[in-house]
C-alpha positions in Angstrom: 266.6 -106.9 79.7 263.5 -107.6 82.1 260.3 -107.1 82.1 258.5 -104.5 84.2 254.9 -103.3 85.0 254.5 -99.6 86.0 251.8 -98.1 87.1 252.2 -94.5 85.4 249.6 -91.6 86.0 246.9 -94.5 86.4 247.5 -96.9 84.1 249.9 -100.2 83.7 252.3 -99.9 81.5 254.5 -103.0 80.4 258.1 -102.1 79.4 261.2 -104.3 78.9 264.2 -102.4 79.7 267.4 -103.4 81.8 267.3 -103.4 85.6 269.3 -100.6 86.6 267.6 -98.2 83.7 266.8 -94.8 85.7 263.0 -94.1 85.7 263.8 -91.1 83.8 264.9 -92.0 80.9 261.6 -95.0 80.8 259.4 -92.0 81.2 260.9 -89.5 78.6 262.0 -91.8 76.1 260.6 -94.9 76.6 256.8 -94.1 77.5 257.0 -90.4 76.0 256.0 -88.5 78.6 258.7 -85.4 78.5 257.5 -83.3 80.8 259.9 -85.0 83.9 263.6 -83.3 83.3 266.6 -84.0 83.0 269.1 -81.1 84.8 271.9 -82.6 86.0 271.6 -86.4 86.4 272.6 -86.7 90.1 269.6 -86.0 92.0 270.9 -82.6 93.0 268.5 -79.9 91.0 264.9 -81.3 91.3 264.0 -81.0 87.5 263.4 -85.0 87.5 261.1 -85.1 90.3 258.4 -87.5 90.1 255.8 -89.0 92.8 256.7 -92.7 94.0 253.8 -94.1 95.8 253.0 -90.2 96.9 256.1 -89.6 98.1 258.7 -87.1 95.6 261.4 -88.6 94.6 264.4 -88.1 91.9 263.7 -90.2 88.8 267.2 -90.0 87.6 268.8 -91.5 90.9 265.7 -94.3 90.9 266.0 -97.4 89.1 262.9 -98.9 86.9 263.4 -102.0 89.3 262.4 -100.2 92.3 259.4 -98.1 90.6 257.6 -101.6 89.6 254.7 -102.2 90.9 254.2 -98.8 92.6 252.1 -95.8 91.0 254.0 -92.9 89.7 252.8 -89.7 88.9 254.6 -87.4 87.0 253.5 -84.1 85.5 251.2 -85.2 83.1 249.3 -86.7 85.9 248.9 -84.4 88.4 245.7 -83.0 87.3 242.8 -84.2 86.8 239.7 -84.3 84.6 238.1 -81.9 86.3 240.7 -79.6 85.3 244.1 -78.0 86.8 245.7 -79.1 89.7 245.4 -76.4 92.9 249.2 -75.6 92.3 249.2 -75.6 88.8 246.6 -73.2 89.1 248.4 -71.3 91.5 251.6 -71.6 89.2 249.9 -69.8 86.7 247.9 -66.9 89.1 251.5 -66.0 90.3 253.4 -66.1 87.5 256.1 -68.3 88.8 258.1 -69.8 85.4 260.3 -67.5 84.2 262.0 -70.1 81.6 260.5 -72.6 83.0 262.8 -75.6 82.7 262.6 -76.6 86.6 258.9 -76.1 87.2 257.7 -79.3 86.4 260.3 -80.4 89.5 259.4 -77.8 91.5 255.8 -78.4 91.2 256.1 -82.2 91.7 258.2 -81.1 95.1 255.4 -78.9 96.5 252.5 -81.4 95.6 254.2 -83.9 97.8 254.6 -81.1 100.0 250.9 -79.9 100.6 249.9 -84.1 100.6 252.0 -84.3 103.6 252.0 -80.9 104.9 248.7 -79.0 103.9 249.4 -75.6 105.5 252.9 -75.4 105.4 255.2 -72.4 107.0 257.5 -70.7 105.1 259.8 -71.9 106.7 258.2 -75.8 106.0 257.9 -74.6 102.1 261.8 -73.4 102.3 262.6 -76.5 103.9 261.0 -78.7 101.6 261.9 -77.2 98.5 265.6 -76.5 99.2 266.5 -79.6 96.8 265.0 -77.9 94.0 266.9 -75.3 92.3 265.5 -72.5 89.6 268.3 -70.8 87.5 266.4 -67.5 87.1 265.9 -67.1 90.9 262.0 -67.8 90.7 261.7 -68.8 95.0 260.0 -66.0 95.9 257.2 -66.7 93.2 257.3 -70.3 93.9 256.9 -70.2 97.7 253.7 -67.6 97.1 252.4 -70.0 94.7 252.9 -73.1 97.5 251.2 -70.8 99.9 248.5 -69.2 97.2 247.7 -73.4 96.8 247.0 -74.1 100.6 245.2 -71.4 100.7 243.0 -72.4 97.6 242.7 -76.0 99.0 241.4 -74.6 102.3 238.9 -72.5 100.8 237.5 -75.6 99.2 238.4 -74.9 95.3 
């Protein structure tokens, strides 16, 4: 067991977990915040994305050792005060979730997306979501929602 500081949706959080303990399963069971998924446990589907330092990344595949000392945003913490995040705004408007089990994934993926890339192609939005995968077939939705985002962004809302 060791001893780790996180830095979780903008506050420290001390845990004491072993090294190699995915960031996953610190988040969901650990610091109880459930809305990160677990799909398939090998980085492969998406449903676990998280934000490392800004940057998406799989939380099942990433140790606790290497998120110390770097923020990490998950769902929970993508909005704000002020209210909705633009995409989970946009989520909602174009009535992406069908079951919704991967959108928290999904939505993670295309915040790191517009952060980096604020008016993306489709083809940049195809690109960059290609990791994350949606059983009921949702893409279309999701990529109109990514664009209906940059577009919201732009126009200053």
């Amino acid at each position: 067991m060791s001893e780790f500081i996180l830095r979780v949706n903008g506050s420290e959080r001390k845990i004491d977990v072993p090294d190699d303990t995915p960031l996953l399963w610190v988040l969901r069971d650990t610091l109880d915040l459930t809305g990160t998924k677990y799909g398939c446990g090998a980085g492969l589907c998406g449903a676990c994305t998280v934000h490392l330092d800004g940057a998406a990344v799989r939380s099942c595949l990433t140790a606790v050792s290497v998120a110390a000392g770097k923020a990490v945003t998950t769902i929970e913490g993508l909005s704000s005060q002020s209210g909705l995040h633009p995409l989970q705004q946009a989520w909602i408007a174009e009535d992406v979730p069908q079951c919704g089990y991967c959108q928290s994934g999904q939505i993670m993926q295309a915040a790191a997306l517009l952060t980096k890339t604020p008016h993306p192609s489709d083809e940049e939005i195809v690109d960059a979501m290609s990791g994350n995968l949606c059983r009921c077939g949702t893409y279309h939705r999701i990529r109109r929602a990514i664009q209906h985002a940059a577009s919201s962004r732009a126009g200053g809302q």
